[in-house]
N, C-alpha and C positions, 0 to 999 in steps of 0.2 A: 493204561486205564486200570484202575482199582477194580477188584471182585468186589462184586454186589453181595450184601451179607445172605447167608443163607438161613431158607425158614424149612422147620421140620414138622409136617401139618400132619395129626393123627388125629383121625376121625371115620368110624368102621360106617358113614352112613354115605355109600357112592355119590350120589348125587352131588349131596354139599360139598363132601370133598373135593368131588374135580370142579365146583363153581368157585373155592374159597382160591382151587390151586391158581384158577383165570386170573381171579382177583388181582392176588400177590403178584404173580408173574407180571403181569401187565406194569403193575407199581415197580416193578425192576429187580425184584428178587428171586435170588435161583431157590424153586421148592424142591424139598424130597416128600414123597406122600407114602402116608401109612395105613393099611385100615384098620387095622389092631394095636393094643398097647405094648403087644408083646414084640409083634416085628419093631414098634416106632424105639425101643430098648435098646432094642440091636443098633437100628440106625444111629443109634445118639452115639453108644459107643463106638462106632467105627468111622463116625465122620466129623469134622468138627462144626458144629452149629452155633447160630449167634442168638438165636427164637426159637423157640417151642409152642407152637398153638395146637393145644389138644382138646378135646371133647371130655369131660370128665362123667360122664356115666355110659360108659360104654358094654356091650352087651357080651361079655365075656369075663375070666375070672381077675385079669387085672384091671382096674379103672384108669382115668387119665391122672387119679390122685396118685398109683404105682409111680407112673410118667416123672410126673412131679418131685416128689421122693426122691426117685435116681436121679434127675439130673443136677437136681440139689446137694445128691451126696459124690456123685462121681461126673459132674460137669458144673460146676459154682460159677464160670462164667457164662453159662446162657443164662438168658432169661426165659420165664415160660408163661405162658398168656392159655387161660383158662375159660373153655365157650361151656356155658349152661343153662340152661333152662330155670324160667322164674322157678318152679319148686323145690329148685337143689341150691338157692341162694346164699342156707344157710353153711353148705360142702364149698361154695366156691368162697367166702368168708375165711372158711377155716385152711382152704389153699393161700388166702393172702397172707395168716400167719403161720405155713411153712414156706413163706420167700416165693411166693407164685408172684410176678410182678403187678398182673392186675388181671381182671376177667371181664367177660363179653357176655351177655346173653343173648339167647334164641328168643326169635329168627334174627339171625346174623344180619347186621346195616356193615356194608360190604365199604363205604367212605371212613363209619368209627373203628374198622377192624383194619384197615391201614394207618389209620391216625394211632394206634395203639401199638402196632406193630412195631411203628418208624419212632415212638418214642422209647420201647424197650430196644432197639438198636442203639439210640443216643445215649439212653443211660448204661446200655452195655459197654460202648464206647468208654465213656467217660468212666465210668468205672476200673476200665484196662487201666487209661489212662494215667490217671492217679497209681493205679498198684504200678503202673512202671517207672511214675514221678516217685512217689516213695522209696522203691528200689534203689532208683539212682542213688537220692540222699542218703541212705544206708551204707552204699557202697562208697559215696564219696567221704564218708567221716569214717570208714573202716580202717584198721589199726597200719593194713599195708598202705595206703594214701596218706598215712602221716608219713611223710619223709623222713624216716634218722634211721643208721643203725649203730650209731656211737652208742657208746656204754652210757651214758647221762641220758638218752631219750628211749636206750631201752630199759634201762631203771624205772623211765617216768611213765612208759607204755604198763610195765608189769603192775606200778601203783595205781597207776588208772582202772585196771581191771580188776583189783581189791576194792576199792573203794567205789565202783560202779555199784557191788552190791550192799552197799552198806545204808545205803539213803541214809547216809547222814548230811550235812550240810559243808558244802566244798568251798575253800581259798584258794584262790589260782593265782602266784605273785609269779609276775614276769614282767619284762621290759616291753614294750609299744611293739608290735609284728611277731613277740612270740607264737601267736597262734592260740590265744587264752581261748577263743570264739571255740575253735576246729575243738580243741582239746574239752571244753567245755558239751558241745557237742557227745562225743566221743565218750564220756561219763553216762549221757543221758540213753544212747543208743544200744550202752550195754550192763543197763539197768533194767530190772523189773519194770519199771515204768515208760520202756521204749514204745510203746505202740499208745501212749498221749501225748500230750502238747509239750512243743519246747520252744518257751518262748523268751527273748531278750531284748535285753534295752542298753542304752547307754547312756550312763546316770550324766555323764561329763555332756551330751549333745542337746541338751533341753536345759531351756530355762527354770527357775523353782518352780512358778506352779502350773507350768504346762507336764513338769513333770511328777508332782503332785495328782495331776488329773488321769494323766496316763497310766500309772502304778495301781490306785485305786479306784478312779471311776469316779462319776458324779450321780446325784438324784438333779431331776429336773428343777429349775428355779434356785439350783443352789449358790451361782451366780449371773450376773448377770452375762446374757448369752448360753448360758444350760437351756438349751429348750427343749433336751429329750433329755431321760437316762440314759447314763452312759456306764459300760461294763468296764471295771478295770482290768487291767493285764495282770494280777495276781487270781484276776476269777478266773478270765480264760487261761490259765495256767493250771486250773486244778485239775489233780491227779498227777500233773506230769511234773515239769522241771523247769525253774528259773533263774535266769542267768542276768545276774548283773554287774554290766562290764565298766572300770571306772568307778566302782563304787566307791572310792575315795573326792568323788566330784559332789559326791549328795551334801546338800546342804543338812546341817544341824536338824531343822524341821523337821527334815525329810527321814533323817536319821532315827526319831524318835517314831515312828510310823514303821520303819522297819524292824525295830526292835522289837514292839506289840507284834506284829505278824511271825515272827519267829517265836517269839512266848505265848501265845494268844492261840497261836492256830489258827487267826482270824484276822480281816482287813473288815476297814468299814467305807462306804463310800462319802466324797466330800458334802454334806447337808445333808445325809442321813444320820438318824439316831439308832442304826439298830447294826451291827456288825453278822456277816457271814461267816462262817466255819470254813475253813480253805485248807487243803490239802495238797500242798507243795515242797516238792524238792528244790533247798537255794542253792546254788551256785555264783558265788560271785566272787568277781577279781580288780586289782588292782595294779598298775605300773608303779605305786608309790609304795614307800615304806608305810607302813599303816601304822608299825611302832612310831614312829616319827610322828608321825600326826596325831596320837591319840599325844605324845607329851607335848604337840604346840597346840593342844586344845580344839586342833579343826576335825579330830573324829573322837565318837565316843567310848571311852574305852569297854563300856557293857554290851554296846555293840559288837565291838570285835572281838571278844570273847566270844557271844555266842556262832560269830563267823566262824573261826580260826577252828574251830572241830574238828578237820584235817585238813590240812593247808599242802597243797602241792606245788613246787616251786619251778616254774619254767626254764630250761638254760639259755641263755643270748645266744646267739650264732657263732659269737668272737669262741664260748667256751667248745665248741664243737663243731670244730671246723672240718672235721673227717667227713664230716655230712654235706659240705659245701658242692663237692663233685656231681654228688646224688641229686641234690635239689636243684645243681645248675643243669642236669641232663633231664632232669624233670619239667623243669620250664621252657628248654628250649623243644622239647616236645610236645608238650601243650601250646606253646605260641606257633610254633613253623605248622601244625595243624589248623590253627585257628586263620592264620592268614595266609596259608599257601602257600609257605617258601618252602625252599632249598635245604634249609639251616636243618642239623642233622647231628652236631656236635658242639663243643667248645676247644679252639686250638690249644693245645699244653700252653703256650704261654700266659695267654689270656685265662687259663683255666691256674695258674700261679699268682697272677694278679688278684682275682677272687679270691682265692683262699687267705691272702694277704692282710684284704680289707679290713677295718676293723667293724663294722654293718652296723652304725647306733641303730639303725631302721629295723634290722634282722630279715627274719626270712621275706618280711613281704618287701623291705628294699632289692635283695638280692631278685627277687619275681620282677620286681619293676625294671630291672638295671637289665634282667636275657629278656623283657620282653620288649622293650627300647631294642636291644641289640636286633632278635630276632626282625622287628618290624623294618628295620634300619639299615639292614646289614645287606652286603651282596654276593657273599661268598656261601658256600654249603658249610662254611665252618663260621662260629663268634670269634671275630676277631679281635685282637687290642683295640685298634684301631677302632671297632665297635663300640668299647666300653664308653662311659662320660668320665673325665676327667677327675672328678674325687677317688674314682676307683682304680685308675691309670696311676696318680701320682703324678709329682714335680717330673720334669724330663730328668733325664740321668739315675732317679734313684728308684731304686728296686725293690723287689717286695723283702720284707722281713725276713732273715735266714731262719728264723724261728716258725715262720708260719707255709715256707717251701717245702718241707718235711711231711707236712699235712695233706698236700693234695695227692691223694691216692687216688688212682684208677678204680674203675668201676669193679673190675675183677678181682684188685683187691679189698675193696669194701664189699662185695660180696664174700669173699672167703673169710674177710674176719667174722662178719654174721652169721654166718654157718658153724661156724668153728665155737662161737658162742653160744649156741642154741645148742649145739651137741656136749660142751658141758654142763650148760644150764639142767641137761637131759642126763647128767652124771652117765653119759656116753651110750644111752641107752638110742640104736640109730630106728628102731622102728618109730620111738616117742618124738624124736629128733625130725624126723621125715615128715609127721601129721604135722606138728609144731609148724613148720619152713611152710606145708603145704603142695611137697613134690615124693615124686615115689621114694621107695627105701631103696631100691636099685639105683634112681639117678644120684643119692646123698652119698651111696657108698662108692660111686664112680669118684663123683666131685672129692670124695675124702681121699682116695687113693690118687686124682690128680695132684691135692696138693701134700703129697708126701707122709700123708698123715699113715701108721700103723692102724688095719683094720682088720678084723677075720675073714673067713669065706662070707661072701656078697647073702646069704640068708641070714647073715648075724643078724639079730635085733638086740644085742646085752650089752654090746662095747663099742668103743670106737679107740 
């Protein structure tokens, strides 16, 4: 059974107090009661509350406006509900704008001050909610949840976070499951402009002018079937960051509309004559040569000047296959979580097979192929026998002696990382240590595991 949220009721006038405490209690919540502003202080800080309903003129030196105040500055997840009297209407006014959630007045209706209560619990609620939805997405595009520690994807991690702060406009050329989306992402989250909108599209999955309508929006009447205004996705994009994936799929038309919006500063909607002012970070990416198609005439070359700004180039899976291990331990842990198995590893040979492969698909085939196996398998380990057949090969022939070389152990793709990050750090292991994210004593352990020359364990200058 879930705990009943708690209400922290301050109000120095006995009577009401213990009628408001009936009240609550009976509705299902556990009260703390106050008859001062000064004890209800205390209380807030030493216990966790979800409501605050306090009397705001109370007869002593702090009011229920003090109340207020604090738990606004050192408890931001309550809410606090404000009882007054008609002649202080215009005090409880001026609590709604410092974030008082709503107010009551006297003589207290004992069914509105429930009905009040149980809505600042929902929206206290929902409000968690969100900051621990947001949280996740943070954490899920954070730089350790990109998979790679090969030297090509930490090259492209360090260009990422140059060019996060630059808002200037991003090219992302990679092959189909590079991860343009994540990466894209990942730009926007460690940008100035991480706390608006980030929103995308894919120019390649919509028709012209369904996708026409979707970019900039419509006025009402503009064709037939407009029968509201409609907001484009470049509005609701302002401030923040836009991502468009495929952008080698946009028709010509369409092309000429993005071009004004990069020179312009400005979209306009379809049957309107008046264009908006938009403030947007682009981002967009392509699987195609985009030289190539500006010389067979299907993109415009003024366009992809003003794209190409900084262009960041994705590697395919085939160029970095050090990272194969990583990403197949990665997925067999996110799938054996998701469905309940056993599966715990990938067996070395199976785990040579992979590394093998040549993945047109990339990382999101290699995902599809351990979560097949995981869903499929019956052992605690991914077997050959798991795999599907393009990734097994012809019977009798074996993976590439070029690409068996590759499959490194986890132990050793974690040492080469380490081992990278402490030059990167010109051997400096305290800078080395925050970098990785683990103590300076566990980096100088791990350094002296693997052989490496190091000073006495408080060095912070060498490695």
């Amino acid at each position: 059974m879930s705990t009943p949220p708690t209400i922290l009721l301050v109000e120095d006038e006995d009577g009401l107090r213990e009628a408001l405490t009936i009240v609550l209690r009976r509705a299902g919540y556990e009260v703390i009661e106050s008859s001062s502003s000064a004890e209800g202080l205390r209380m807030l800080d030493r216990d966790p509350v979800d409501v605050v309903v306090t009397d705001l003129a109370m007869e002593q030196p702090l009011s229920g406006m003090a109340v207020l105040r604090h738990a606004r500055q050192f408890a931001p997840g309550t809410e606090v509900l404000v009882m007054t009297a008609f002649g202080t209407i215009e005090n409880a006014v001026e609590c709604m704008r410092l974030g008082a959630y709503h107010y009551i007045t006297k003589p207290i209706n004992s069914e509105e001050l429930e009905m009040l209560v149980a809505k600042a619990v929902e929206h206290q609620r929902l409000v968690r909610e969100n900051r621990n939805l947001r949280q996740r997405v943070q954490d899920a595009y954070r730089f350790e949840n990109i998979i790679g520690s090969s030297p090509a994807m930490l090259r492209l991690f360090e260009q990422v976070t140059r060019v996060a702060a630059l808002d200037a406009t991003v090219l992302l050329d990679g092959e189909t499951g590079t991860g343009k989306e994540l990466i894209a992402h990942a730009i926007h989250n460690k940008s100035p402009r991480a706390q608006r909108s980030f929103v995308a599209i894919n120019c390649g999955a919509l028709p012209e002018t369904l996708l026409e309508s979707e970019l900039f929006g419509y006025v009402k009447g503009a064709f037939t079937g407009a029968a509201t205004n409609k907001l484009g996705l470049f509005e609701e994009a302002d401030g923040g960051s836009f991502f468009l994936d495929e952008i080698a799929s946009a028709p010509l038309s369409i092309q000429v509309k993005l071009l004004r919006v990069l020179e312009e500063k400005e979209t306009r909607r379809i049957g309107d004559t008046r264009s908006t002012k938009i403030d947007v970070r682009l981002i967009a990416a392509s699987n195609r040569d985009l030289h190539a198609e500006v010389a067979a005439g299907r993109f415009r070359d003024d366009l992809f000047y003003r794209l190409n700004v900084v262009s960041l180039r994705l590697p395919p899976l085939r160029e970095r296959r050090e990272d194969i291990p990583l990403l197949a331990q990665h997925f067999v842990q996110k799938y054996a979580g998701r469905f309940h198995r056993p599966t715990s590893s990938v067996d070395p040979a199976a785990m040579k097979l992979l590394v093998a492969h040549a993945w047109p698909g990339n990382v999101r085939e290699l995902e599809n192929v351990i979560e097949r196996a995981v869903a499929l398998g019956a052992a605690d380990r991914v077997r050959v026998e798991d795999l599907p057949p393009d990734v097994v090969g012809k019977p009798g022939e074996g993976p590439r002696p070029e690409a068996l070389g590759a499959a490194k152990s986890l132990d050793e793709a974690e040492r080469e990382f380490i081992l990278e990050c402490v030059k990167r750090c010109d051997g400096n292991l305290a800078r080395a240590a925050n970098d990785l994210g683990i103590g300076r004593t566990t980096l100088w352990r791990r350094l002296k595991r693997y052989g490496v020359q190091v000073g006495p364990e408080d060095s912070g200058s060498s490695a």
